[in-house]
C-alpha positions in Angstrom: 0.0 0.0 0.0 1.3 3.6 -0.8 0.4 7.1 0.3 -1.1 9.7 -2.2 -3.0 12.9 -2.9 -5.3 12.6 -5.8 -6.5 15.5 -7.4 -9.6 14.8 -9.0 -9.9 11.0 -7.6 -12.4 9.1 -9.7 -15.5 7.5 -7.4 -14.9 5.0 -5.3 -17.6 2.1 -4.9 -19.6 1.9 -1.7 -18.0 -1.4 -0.8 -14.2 0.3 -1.4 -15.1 3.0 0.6 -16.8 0.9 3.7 -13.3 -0.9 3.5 -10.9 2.0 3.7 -12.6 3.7 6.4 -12.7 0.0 8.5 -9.0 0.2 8.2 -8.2 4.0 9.0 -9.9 2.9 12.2 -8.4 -0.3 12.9 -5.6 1.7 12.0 -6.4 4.4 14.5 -7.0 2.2 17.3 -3.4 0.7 16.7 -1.7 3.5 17.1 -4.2 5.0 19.9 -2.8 1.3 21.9 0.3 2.3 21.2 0.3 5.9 22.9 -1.4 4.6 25.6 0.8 1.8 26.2 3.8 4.8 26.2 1.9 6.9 28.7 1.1 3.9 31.2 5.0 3.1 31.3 5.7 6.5 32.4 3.8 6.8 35.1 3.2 2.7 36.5 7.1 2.3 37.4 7.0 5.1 40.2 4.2 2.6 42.0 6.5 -0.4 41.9 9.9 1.5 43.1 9.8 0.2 46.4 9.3 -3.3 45.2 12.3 -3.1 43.2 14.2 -1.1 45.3 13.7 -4.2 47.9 14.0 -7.4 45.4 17.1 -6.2 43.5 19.1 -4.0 46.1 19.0 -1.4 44.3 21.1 2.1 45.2 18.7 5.3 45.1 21.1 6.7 41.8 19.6 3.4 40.0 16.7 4.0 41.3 16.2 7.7 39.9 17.8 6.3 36.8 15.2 3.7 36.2 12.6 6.6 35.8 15.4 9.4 34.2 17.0 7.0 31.7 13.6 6.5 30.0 12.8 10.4 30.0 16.1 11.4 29.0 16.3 9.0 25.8 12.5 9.9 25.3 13.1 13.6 25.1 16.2 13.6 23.6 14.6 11.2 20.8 11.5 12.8 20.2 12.1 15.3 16.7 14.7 12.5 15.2 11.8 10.0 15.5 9.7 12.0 13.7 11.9 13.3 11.5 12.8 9.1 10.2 8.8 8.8 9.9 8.8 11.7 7.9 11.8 10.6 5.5 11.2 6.5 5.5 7.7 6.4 6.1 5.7 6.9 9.3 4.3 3.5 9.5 7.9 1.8 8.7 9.1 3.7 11.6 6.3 2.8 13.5 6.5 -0.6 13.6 10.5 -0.4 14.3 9.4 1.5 17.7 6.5 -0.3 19.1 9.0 -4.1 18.0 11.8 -2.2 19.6 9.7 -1.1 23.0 8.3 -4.9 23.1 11.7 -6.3 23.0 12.8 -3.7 25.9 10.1 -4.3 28.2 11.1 -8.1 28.3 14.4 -7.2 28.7 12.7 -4.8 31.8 11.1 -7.8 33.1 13.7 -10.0 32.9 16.4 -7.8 33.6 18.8 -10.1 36.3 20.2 -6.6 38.1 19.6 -2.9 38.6 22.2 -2.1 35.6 20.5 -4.4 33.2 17.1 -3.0 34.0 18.7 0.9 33.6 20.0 0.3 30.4 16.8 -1.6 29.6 14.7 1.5 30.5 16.8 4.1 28.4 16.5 1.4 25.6 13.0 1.6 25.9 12.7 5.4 25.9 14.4 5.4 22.8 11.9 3.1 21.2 9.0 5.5 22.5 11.1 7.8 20.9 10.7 6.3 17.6 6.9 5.3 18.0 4.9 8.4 19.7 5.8 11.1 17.0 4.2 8.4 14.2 0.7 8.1 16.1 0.0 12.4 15.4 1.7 12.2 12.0 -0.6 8.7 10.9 -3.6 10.6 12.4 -2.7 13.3 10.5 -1.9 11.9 6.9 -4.6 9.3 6.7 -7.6 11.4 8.2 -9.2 14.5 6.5 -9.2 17.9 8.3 -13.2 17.6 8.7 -12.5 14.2 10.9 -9.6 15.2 12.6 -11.5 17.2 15.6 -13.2 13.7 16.3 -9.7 12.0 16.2 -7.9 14.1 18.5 -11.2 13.8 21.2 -10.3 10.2 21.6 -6.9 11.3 21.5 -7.2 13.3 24.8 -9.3 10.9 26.3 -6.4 8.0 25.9 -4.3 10.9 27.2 -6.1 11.0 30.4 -7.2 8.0 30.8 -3.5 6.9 30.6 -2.3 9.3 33.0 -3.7 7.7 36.1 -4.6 4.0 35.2 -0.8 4.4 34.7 -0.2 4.1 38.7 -3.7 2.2 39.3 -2.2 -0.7 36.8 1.1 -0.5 38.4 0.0 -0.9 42.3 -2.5 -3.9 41.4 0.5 -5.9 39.6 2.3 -4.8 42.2 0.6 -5.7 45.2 -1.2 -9.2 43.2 2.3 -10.5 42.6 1.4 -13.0 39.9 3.7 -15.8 39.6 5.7 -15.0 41.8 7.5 -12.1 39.7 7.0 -9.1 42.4 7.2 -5.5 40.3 8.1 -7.6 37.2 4.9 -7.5 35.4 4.8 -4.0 34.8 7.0 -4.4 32.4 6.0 -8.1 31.2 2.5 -6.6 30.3 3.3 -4.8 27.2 4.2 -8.0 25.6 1.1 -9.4 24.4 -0.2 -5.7 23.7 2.8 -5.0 21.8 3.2 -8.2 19.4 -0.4 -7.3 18.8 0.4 -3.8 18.0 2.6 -4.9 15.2 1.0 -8.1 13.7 -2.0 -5.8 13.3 0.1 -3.0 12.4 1.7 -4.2 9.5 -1.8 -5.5 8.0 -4.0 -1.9 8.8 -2.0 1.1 8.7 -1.5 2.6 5.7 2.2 4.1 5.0 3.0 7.9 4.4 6.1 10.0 4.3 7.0 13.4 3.1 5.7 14.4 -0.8 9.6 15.0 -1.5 13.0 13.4 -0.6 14.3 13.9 2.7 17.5 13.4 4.7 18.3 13.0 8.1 20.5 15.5 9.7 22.9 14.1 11.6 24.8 17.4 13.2 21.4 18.5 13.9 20.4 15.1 15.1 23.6 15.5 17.8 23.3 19.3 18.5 19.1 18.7 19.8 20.4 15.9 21.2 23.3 17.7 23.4 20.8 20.6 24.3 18.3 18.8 25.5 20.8 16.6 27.7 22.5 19.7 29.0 19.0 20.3 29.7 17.0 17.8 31.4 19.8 16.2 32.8 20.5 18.5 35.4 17.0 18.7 36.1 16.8 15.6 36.7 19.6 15.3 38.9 19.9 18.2 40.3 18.3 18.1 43.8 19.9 13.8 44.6 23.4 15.8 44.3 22.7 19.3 45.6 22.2 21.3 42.8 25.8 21.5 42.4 27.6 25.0 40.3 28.3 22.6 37.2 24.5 22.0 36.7 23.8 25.3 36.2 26.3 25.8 33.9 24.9 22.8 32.0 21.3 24.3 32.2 22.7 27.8 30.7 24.9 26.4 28.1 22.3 24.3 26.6 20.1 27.6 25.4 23.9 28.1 24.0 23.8 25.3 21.9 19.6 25.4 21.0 20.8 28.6 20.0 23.4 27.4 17.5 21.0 24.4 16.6 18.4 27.4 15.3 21.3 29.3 13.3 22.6 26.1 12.0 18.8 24.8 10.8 18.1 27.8 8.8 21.6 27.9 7.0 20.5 23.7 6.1 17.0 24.9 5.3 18.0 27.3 2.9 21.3 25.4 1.8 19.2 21.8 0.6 15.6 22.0 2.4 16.2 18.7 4.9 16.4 20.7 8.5 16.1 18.4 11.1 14.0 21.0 12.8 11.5 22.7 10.4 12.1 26.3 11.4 9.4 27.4 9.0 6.2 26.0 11.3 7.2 28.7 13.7 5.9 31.0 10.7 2.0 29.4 11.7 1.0 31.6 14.5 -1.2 28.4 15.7 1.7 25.8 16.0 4.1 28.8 17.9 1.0 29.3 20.4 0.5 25.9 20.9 3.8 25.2 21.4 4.1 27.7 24.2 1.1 26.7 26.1 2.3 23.4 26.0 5.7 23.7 26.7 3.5 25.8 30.3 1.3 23.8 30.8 3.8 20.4 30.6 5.1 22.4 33.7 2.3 22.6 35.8 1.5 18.9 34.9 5.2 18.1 35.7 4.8 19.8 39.0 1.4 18.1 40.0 1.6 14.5 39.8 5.0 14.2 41.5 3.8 16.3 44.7 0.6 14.3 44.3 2.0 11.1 44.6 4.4 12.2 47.7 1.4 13.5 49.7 -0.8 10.7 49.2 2.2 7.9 49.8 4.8 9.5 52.2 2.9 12.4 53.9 -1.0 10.4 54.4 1.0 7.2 54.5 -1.7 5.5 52.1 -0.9 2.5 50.3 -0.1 2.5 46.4 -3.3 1.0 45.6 -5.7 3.4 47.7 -3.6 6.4 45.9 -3.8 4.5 42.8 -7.9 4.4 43.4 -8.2 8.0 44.7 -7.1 9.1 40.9 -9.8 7.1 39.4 -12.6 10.1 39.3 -9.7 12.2 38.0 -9.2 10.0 35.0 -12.7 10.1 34.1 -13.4 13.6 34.3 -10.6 14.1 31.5 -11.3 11.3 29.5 -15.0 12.6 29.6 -14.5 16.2 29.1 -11.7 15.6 26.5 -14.1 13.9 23.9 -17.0 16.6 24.6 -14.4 19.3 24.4 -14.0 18.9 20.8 -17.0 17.4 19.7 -19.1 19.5 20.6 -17.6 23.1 22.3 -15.0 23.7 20.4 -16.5 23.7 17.2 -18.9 26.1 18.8 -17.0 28.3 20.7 -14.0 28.0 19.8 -10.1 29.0 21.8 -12.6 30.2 24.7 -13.1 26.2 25.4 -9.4 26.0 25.9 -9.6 29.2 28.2 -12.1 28.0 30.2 -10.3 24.7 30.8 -7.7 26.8 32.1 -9.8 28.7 34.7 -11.8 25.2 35.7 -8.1 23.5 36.3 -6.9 26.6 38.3 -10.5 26.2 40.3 -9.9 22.4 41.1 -6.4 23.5 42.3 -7.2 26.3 44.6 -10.6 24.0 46.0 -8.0 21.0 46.8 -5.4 23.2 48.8 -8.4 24.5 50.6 -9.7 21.1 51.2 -6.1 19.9 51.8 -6.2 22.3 55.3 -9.4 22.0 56.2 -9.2 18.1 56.5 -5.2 18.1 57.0 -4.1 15.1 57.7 -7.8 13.1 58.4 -8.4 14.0 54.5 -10.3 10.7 52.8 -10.2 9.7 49.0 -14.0 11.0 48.8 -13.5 14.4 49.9 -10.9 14.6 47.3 -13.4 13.6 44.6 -14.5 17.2 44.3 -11.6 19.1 43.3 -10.1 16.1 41.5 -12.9 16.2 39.3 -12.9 19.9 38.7 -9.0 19.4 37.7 -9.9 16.8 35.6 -13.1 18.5 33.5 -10.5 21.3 33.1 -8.0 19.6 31.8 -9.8 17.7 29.7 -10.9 20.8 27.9 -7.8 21.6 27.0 -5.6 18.8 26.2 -7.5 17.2 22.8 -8.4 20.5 21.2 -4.9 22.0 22.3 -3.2 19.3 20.1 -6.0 20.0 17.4 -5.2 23.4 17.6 -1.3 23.1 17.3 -1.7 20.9 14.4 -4.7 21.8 12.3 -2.3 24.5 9.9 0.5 22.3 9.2 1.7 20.8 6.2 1.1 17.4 5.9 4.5 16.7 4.8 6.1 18.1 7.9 3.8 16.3 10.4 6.5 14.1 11.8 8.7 16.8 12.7 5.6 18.8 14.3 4.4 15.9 15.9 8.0 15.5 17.7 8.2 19.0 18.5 4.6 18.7 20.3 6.0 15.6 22.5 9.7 16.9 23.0 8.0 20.3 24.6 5.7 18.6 26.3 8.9 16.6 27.9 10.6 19.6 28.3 7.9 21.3 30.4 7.7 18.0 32.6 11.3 17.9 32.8 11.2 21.5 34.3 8.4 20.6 36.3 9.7 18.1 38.0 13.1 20.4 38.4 10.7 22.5 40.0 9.6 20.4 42.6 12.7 20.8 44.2 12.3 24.4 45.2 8.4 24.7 45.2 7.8 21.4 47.5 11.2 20.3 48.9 12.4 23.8 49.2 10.3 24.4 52.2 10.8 21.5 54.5 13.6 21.0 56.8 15.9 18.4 55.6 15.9 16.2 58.9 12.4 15.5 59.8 10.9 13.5 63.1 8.3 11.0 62.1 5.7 12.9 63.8 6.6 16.2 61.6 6.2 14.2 57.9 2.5 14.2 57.8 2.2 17.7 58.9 5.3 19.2 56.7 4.5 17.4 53.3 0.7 18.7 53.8 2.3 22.4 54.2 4.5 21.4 51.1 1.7 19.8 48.6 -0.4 23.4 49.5 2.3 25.4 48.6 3.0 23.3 45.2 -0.4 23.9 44.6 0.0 27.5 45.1 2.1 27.7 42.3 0.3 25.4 39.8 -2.6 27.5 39.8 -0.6 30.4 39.2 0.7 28.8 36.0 -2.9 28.3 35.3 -3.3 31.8 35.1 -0.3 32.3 32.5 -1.3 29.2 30.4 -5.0 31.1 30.7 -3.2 34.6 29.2 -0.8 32.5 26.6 -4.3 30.6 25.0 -5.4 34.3 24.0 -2.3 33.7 21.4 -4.1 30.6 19.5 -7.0 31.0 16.9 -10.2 32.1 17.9 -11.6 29.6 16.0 -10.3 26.0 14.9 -8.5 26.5 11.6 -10.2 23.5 9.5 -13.9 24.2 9.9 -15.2 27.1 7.3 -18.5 28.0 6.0 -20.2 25.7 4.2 -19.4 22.4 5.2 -15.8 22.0 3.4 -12.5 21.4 5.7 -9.4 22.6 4.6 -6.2 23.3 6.0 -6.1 27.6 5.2 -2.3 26.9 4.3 -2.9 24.1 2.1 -3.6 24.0 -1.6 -7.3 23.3 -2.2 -6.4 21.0 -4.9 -4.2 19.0 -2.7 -6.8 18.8 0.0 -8.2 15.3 -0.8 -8.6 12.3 1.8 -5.8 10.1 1.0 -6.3 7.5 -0.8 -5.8 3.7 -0.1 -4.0 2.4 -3.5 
């Protein structure tokens, strides 16, 4: 099967038709398993770090590094990924990823010491690497605009869904111990899901690449690759070694080298049109909005679901499963609002959807830290329920129609490299979220605390977090009036179109 615009396609018969639209959504729900499988991981290893921590002896460096390798070879692989889907085709790349992020979660779940099961990790993050960018780009090349607001509802509602079953999954494997294997079948359960992935994978998705030749640049490949180290690296290891001089040299001489990486992409852009990092979608005010509210808002959600998981576990001494169940209501307020979001609001009123979201987050934030010291440390799952669920309709609200709105003016042919820009920001924002957490949580409690004082001082801690989440609410709320007032691919009349796009070109694609 190829990928390919047809001007003036001749009609297809009824039967064709029924058959190509079975398999763009056999397709879609591929790569939809795929993303969710990728946002689980992220999240169900923090559950089962105590379990490993105790069956392999491992130090509290391997530890962080189990969860840093992954994020470090995720981020730092994110624009190459989808840059190779771009220039060998998005579902060839695909398929390499989601075999390659198979073969390292058995190698996770079979790993016979804390080394093995570190480099196994950063393995893996480089496979994610290679597979998220594709899922954005497929949706992308193989629906047409006027379906695309539908797609990206589901989208957001895998996004949230995945968010929090990722620690619900991870303390029930945990605490059922099945076989025997402790922690192990966190990693053991993407196996089936993935050989599925790719058996079916091969047979539904249809392949795409960029309408002209492309090649991969390699000193652009290494100098996004450096940055982003000298980035997140420090981040992520900043507060375990005392935030030593050296890190911020690292952090400050990384926006040295993004710096060259931007002079050095538009000499290649102009010198033979194969930029690793396509300088030119900066030129759509939509994708350069986007990309700021999401780098923002990547922070706040950095900063949140660390502090979250402390408070519940070390400060209301809670089992993992209890704080895996407390997020259920959560996960179903954004999966729920997500799909209605752009269905049905968004279409109708437009960025002010994406505003309100904003606001409603910000509301859920500042009703849990009032909740948080009424209740203290007596608090139960229930009374959480309420501003959990506010978070969640606000987040919901924005997260599917933000990626809509990012995407909905960009070439097709440069979906790939959007698509890793999306998820290396996103990263990025984490990344400094979690940073973050150092000075806006652990910053004010004393470093030697009586058992008596943890309780008390990680309440304090999670309300002044909080504090600060909501105020990034309120810049993420000021950034969204930036976007389009409206969504780009709905005019009048009934016909979707991309407004940068050649109407002629604007065709679904064709299955040949």
């Amino acid at each position: 099967m190829t990928f390919t615009h047809t001007p003036d396609p001749a009609p297809v018969p009824a039967a064709a038709a029924d058959a190509g639209d079975r398999r763009r959504w056999f397709a879609l729900a591929i790569v939809m398993t795929a993303a969710f499988m990728d946002l689980v991981d992220v999240t169900i290893v923090n559950i089962a770090i105590p379990s490993i921590q105790r069956d392999e002896g491992a130090s509290f460096s391997q530890i962080q590094w189990i969860t840093a390798g992954y994020a470090l070879a995720f981020a730092a692989g994110l624009i190459t990924g989808g840059r190779l889907g771009d220039i060998h085709g998005r579902k060839r790349i695909f398929l390499v990823g989601i075999g390659g992020f198979t073969v390292a979660s058995a190698l996770c779940g079979l790993a016979a010491n804390p080394e093995m099961l570190v480099a196994s990790r950063i393995l893996q993050g480089g496979m994610a690497a290679l597979m998220v960018p594709q899922v954005l780009s497929i949706v992308h090349a193989t629906f047409p605009a006027h379906e695309r607001g539908k797609v990206f509802g589901l989208f957001g509602a895998i996004v949230g869904l995945g968010a929090v079953s990722g620690p619900l999954l991870g303390a029930l494997l945990t605490e059922w111990n099945l076989f025997g294997l402790e922690w192990r079948p966190i990693f053991l359960i993407n196996l089936p899901v993935g050989i599925a992935g790719l058996v079916l994978g091969s047979r539904f998705i249809t392949e795409s690449k960029a309408p002209r030749a492309l090649r991969l640049d390699l000193v652009g490949v290494a100098l996004v690759t450096l940055g982003l180290l000298m980035l997140v690296y420090p981040l992520t290891r900043g507060r375990e070694l005392g935030w030593p001089l050296w890190g911020y040299l690292s952090m400050a001489g990384s926006l040295v080298v993004l710096a060259v990486l931007v002079a050095y992409e538009r000499r290649k852009s102009a010198r033979d049109g194969s930029p690793l990092v396509e300088l030119s979608l900066f030129k759509v005010k939509s994708f350069a909005a986007g990309i700021a509210v999401q780098t923002v808002f990547g922070v706040a959600l950095g900063v949140f679901f660390l502090v979250w998981t402390l408070y519940m576990q070390v400060g209301l001494g809670w089992s993992p499963l209890r704080a895996g169940l407390t997020g259920v209501p959560f996960s179903i307020a954004v999966s729920a609002a997500a799909g209605v979001s752009v269905q049905a609001l968004v279409p109708r009123f437009g960025r002010k959807v994406l505003q309100a979201g904003a606001l409603v987050m910000a509301a859920g934030v500042l009703l849990y830290i009032w909740e948080s010291g009424r209740y203290g440390l007596a608090i139960t799952s229930w009374q959480m329920a309420l501003p959990l669920v506010v978070m969640g309709v606000g987040m919901g609200l924005i997260v599917a129609p933000l990626t809509d709105a990012v995407l909905s003016q960009v070439p097709r042919e440069h979906a790939g490299a959007a698509s890793g820009l999306i998820n290396t920001v996103q990263q990025m924002g984490n990344a400094l979220g979690l940073g973050l957490v150092s000075v806006v949580f652990f910053g004010t409690m004393s470093d030697h605390l009586t058992p008596a004082r943890i309780g008390p001082a990680y309440a304090d801690a999670f309300q002044n977090a909080l504090g600060w989440v909501a105020a990034v609410m309120a810049v993420i709320f000021l950034l969204m009036f930036a976007l389009p007032k409206r969504p780009a691919q709905h005019v009048e009349g009934g016909q979707d179109q991309d407004p940068d796009q050649d109407p002629a070109q604007e065709k679904e694609p064709a299955l040949v």
